[in-house]
C-alpha positions in Angstrom: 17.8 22.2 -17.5 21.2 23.5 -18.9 20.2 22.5 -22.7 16.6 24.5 -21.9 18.4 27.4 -20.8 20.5 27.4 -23.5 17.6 27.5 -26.0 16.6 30.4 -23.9 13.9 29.1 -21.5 13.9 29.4 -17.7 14.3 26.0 -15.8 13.5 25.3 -12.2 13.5 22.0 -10.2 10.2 22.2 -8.6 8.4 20.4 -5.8 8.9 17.5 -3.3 12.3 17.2 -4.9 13.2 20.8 -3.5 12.1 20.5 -0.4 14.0 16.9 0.4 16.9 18.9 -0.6 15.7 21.3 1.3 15.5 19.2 4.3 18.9 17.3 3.5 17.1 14.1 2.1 17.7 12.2 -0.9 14.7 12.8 -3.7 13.4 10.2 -4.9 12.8 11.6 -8.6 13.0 14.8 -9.8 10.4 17.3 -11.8 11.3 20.8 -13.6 9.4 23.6 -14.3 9.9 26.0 -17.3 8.3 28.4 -19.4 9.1 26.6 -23.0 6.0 25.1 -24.0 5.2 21.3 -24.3 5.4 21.4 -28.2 9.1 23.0 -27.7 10.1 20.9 -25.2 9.4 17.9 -27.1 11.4 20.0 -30.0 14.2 20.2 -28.0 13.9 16.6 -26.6 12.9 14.7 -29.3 12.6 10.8 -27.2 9.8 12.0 -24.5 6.3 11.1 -23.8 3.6 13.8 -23.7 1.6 12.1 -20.8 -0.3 14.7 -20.1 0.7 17.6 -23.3 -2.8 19.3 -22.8 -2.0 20.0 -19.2 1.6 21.4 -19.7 3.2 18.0 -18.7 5.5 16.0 -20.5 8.4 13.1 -19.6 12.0 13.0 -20.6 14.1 10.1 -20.2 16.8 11.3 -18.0 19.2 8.4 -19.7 18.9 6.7 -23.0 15.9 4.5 -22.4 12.6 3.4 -23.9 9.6 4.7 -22.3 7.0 2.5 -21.8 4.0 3.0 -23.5 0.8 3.6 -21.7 -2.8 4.8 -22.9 -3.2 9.0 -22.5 -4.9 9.1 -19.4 -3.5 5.8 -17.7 -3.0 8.0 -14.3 -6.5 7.3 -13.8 -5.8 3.7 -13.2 -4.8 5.4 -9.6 -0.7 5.4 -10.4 0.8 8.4 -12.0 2.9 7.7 -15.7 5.8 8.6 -14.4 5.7 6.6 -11.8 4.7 4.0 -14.0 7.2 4.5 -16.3 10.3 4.7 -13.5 8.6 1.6 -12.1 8.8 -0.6 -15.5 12.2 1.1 -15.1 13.0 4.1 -17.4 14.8 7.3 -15.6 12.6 9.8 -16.4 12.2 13.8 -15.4 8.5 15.3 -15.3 8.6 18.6 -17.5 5.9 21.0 -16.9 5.3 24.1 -18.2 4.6 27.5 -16.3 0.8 27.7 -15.8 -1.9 29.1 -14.4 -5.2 26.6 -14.0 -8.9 27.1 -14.4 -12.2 25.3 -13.1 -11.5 21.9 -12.0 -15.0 20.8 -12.3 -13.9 17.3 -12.4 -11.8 17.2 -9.0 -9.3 16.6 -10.6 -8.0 18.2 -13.8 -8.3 21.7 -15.1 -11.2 22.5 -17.6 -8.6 25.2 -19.1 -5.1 25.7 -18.8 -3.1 28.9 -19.2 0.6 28.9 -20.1 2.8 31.9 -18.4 5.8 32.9 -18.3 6.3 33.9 -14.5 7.5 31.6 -12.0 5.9 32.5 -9.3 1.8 32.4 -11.4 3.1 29.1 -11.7 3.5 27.8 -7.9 0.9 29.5 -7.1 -1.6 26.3 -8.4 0.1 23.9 -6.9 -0.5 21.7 -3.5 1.3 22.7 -0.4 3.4 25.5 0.9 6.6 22.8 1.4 5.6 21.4 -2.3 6.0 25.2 -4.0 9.7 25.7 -3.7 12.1 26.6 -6.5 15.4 25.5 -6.9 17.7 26.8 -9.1 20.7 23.9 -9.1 23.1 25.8 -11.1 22.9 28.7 -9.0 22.1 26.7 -5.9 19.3 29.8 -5.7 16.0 28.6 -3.7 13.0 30.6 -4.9 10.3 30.6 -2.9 7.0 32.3 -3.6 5.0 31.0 -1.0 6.1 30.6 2.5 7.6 27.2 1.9 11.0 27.4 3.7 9.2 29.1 6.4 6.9 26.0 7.1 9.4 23.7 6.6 11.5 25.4 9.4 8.1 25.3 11.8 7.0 21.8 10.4 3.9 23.0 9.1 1.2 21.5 6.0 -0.2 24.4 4.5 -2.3 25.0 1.7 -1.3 27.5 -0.9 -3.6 29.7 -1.1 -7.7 28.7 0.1 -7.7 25.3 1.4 -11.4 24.8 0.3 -10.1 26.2 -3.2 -7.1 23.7 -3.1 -9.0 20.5 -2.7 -11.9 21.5 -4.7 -9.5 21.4 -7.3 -8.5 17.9 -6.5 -9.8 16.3 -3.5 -7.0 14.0 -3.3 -4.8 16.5 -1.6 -6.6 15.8 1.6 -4.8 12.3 2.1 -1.6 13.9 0.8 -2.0 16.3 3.2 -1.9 13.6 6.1 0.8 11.7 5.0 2.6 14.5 4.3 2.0 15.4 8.0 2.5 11.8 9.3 5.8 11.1 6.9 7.4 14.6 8.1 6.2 14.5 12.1 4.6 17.6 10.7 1.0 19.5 12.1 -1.6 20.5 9.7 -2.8 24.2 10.0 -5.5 25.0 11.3 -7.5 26.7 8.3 -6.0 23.4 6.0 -7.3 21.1 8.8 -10.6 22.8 9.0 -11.1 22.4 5.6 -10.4 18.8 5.3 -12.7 18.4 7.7 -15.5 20.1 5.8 -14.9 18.3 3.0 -14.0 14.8 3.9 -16.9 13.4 2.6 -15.9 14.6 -1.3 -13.3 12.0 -1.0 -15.8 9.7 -2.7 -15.2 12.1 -6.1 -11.5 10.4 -6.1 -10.6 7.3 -8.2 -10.2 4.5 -5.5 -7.4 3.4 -7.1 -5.7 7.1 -6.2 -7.1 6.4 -2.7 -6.1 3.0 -2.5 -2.4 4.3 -3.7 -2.1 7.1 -0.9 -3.6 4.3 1.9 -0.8 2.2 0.7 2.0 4.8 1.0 0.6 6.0 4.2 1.5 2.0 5.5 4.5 1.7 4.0 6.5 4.6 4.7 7.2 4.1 8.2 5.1 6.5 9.8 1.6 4.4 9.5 0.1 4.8 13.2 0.0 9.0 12.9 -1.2 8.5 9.7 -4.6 6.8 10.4 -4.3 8.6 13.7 -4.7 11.7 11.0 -7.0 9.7 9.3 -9.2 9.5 12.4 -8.7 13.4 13.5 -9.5 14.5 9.6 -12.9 12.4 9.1 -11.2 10.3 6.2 -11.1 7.2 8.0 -14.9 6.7 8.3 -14.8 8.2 4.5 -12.7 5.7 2.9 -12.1 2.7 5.4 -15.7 2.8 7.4 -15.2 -0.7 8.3 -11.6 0.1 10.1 -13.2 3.3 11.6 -15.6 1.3 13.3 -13.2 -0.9 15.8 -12.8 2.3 18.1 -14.1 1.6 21.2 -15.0 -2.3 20.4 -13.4 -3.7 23.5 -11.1 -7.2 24.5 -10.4 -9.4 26.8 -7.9 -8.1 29.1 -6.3 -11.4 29.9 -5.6 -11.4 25.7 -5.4 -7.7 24.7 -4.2 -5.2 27.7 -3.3 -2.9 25.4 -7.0 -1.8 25.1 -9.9 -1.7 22.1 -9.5 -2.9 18.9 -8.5 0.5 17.5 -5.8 0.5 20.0 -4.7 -2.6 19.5 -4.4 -2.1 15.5 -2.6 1.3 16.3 0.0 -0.3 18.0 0.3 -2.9 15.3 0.5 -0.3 12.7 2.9 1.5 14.6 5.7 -1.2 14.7 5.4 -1.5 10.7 8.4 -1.4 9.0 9.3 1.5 6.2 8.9 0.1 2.6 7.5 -3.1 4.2 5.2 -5.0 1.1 1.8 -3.8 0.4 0.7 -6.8 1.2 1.7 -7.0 4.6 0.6 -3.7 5.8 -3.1 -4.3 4.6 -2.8 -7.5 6.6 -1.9 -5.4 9.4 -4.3 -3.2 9.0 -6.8 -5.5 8.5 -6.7 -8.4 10.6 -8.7 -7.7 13.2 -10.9 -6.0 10.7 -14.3 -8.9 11.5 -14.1 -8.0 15.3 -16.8 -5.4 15.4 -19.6 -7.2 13.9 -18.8 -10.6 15.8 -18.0 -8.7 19.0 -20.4 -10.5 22.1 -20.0 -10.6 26.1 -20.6 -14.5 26.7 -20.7 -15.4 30.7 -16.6 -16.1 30.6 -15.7 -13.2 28.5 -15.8 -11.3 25.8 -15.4 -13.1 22.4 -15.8 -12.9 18.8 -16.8 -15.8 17.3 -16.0 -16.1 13.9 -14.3 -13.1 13.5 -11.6 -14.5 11.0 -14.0 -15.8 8.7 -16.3 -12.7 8.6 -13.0 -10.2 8.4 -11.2 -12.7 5.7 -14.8 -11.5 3.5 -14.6 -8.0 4.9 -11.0 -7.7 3.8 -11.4 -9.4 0.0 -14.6 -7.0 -0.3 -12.5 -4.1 1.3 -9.7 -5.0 -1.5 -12.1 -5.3 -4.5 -13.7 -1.8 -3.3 -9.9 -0.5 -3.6 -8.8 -2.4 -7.2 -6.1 -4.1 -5.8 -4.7 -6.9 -8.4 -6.0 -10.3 -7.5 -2.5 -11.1 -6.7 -2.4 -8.9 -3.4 -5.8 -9.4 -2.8 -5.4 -13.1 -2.0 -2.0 -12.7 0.3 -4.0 -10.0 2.1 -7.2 -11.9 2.4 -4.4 -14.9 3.2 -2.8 -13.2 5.8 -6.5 -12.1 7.9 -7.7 -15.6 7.4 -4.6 -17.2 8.6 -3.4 -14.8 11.4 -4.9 -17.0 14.6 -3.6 -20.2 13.4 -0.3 -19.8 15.2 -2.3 -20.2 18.9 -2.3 -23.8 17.4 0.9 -24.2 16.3 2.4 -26.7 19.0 -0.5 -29.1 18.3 -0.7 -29.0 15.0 0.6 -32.8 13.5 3.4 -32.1 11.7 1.4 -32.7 8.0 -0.7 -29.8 8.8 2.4 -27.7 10.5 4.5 -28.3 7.3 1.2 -27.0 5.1 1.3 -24.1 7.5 4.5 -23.4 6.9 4.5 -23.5 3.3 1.5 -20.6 2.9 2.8 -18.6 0.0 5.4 -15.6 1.5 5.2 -17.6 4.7 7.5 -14.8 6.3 4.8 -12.2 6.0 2.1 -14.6 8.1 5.3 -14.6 10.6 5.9 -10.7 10.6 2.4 -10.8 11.2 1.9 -12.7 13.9 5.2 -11.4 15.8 3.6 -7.5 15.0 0.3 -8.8 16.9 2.0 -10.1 19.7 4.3 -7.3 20.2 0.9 -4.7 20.4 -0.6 -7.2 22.7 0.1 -9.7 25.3 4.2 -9.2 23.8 4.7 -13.2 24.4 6.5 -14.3 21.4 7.0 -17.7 22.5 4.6 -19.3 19.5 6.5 -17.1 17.0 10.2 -18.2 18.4 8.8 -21.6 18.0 7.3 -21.8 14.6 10.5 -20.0 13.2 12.7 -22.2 14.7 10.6 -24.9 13.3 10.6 -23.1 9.6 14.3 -22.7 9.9 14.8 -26.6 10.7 12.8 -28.0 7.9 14.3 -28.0 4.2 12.8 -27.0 1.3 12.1 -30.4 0.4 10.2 -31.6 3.3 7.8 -28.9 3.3 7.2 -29.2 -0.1 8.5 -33.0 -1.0 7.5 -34.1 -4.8 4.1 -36.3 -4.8 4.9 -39.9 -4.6 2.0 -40.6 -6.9 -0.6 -39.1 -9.1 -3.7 -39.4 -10.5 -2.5 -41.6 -13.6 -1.4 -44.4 -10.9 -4.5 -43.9 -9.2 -6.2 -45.1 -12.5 -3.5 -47.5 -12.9 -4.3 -48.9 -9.6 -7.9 -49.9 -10.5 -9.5 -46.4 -9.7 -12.1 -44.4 -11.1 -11.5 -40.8 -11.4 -13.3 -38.5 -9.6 -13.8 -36.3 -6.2 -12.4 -39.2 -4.1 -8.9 -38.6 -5.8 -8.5 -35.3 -4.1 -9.1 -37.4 -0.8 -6.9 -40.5 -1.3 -3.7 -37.6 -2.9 -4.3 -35.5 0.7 -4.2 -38.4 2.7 -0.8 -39.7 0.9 0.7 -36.7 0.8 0.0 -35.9 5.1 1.6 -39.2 5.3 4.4 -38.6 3.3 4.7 -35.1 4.9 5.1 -37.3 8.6 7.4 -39.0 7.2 5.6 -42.4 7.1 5.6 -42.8 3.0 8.5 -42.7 1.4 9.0 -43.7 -2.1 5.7 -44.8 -4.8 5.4 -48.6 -3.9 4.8 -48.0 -0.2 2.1 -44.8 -1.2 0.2 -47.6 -3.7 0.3 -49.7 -0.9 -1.2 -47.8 1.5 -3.9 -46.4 -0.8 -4.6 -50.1 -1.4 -4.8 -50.5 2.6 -7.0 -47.4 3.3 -9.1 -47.0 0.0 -10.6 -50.0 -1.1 -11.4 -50.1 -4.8 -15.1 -49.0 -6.1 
């Protein structure tokens, strides 16, 4: 900021970096706002990255490091390139120039962009009264055009300007605006609420990998219950989780769930989620009970849901594929749904199929899991101090000991390959996990005992 002023350019911190300062937080990044143009600014900076030059925008390493490189238009991908960039871990500052914006006839970016020179043209475009602050840091001057400081002080999320103007020009801003209400404890006016309202169902104009990303930061940063009770109040949940939307009112067995319903129930859950918690581990929460609706019955006993983890294991791997999450998170969340009610079996499990239990990949997820279920239920965690302690008591190498034999001594042995070798290996290998196996001459000689020869 100092080196554009002194090539004679005004130079603002702008944004959610204002108002954490604002609010006495720590920012997590940091973007400026000037009059010089893109083209100067990469003048003046000559290592930057015009990520988005034809919108005013371009990023400058804060330190001496490589940015990585990234096709044009990569934000569509759902992630923005800076915070692509800062996550592959260059320290960069978003640039943008002062500008006024045209049509957004594609939800999302300006058909025409008009550079200014005045400050205050400039905030006027942007999101949120909260997100149009001015800061000037050398000065320690606040500038603000908009109301911001004012709705800060009354913990409001307010529109600049129209609402229905604001997310017509990008409809994203109607999550933002819920977690931005859920991360802050804040209320959303009425008029910005209204609109939301109106327009929930444009949601389905967004990229869903920008609605998967605002989902996910709406479960991780520590507020996730308001937000999906937001979700709920705004129309968005039946929008862009339908299946989710539909466990209100699905009922449970008291004895099991006294809490309530299913939404209840997964409120509760979301509620004790841990900020920055994994990805992975909030979807699982948020989706575990996710096959209850369409397997909910009242039998003579009482009510039950047959099935329900194998129909909301699918629900969740289609729910994932709908959202583009890598195939990486999709199978720990579609791992943690599917897995979620083996713990009511724990104690009776033989200790072969415990020890396989226990060595699910990121095991301690399944157990935050189960230990978030119980505590918005029944609250015993008697099955979760148990399989902890018995996680805690077993080393590394009994869970996962090496295999005693293979294939090639299979072959060795006298045997043809083929399917039965998956057999005769798992039946080894739960013996060795029991402990009654333990070196390669007593494995060959119980395969030879058990599995005669074709």
């Amino acid at each position: 900021m100092r080196r554009l002023r002194q090539n004679g350019y005004q130079a603002y911190l702008v944004g959610g970096c204002v108002r954490d300062l604002v609010l006495g937080r720590e920012p997590a990044d940091y973007d400026v706002a000037t009059d010089a143009t893109p083209e100067t600014v990469m003048r003046i900076f000559p290592q930057t990255w015009a990520v988005g030059a034809q919108f005013g925008v371009v990023l400058v390493p804060a330190e001496k490091t490589a940015i990585p490189r990234f096709a044009p238009d990569d934000q569509e991908a759902g992630t923005s390139a800076k915070e692509k960039a800062m996550g592959a871990g260059a320290h960069v500052v978003e640039v943008a120039t002062f500008r006024s914006d045209g049509l957004y006839t594609d939800g999302r970016h300006p058909d025409e962009v008009i550079y200014t020179k005045d400050p205050r043209e400039d905030v006027q475009r942007r999101d949120f009264t909260i997100n149009g602050l001015l800061l000037d840091p050398i000065q320690n001057e606040v500038l603000d055009f908009v109301g911001g400081r004012d709705d800060l002080r009354a913990g409001i999320i307010r529109t600049i300007g129209a609402p229905e103007r604001r997310f017509a020009e990008d409809k994203l801003r109607m999550l933002r605006a819920v977690r931005f209400a859920a991360r802050f404890g804040y209320r959303i006016d009425a008029a910005t609420l209204a609109a939301i309202r109106a327009l929930a169902h444009q949601i389905h104009q967004v990229s869903r990998e920008r609605v998967r990303d605002e989902i996910v930061k709406m479960l991780t940063e520590g507020h996730a219950r308001r937000a999906f009770e937001l979700l709920d109040e705004t129309g968005l949940l039946k929008e862009t989780l339908p299946e989710v939307d539909k466990m209100h009112g699905v009922q449970q067995p008291p004895q099991f769930h006294p809490e309530g319903d299913v939404w209840v129930h997964t409120l509760l859950l979301l509620e004790g989620l841990p900020e920055k918690c994994s990805r992975t581990l909030a979807m699982g929460a948020l989706l575990h009970d996710v096959g209850k609706p369409p397997t909910f019955r009242v039998a003579p006993d009482r009510i039950r849901f047959d099935g329900h983890v194998e129909v909301g294991t699918k629900m969740a791997e289609e729910i994932c594929h709908r959202l583009r999450f890598s195939n990486h998170d999709s199978e720990q969340i579609a791992s943690l749904v599917a897995n979620h009610m083996r713990f009511a079996d724990a104690r009776e499990m033989k200790p072969s199929t415990l020890k396989r239990f226990l060595r699910l990949p990121r095991f301690d997820e399944h157990l935050e899991l189960h230990r978030l279920d119980c505590l918005a239920s029944h609250r015993d965690l008697s099955l979760y101090d148990f399989v902890r302690q018995k996680r805690a008591s077993f080393p590394e190498e009994a869970i996962r000991p090496q295999p005693l034999i293979t294939g090639d001594n299979l072959i060795a042995a006298g045997y043809r390959p083929g399917p039965r070798f998956k057999e005769i290996l798992a039946a080894v290998e739960d013996a060795q996990l029991e402990g009654r196996l333990r070196d390669k001459e007593e494995a060959l000689q119980f395969v030879g005992r058990e599995f005669t020869p074709p």
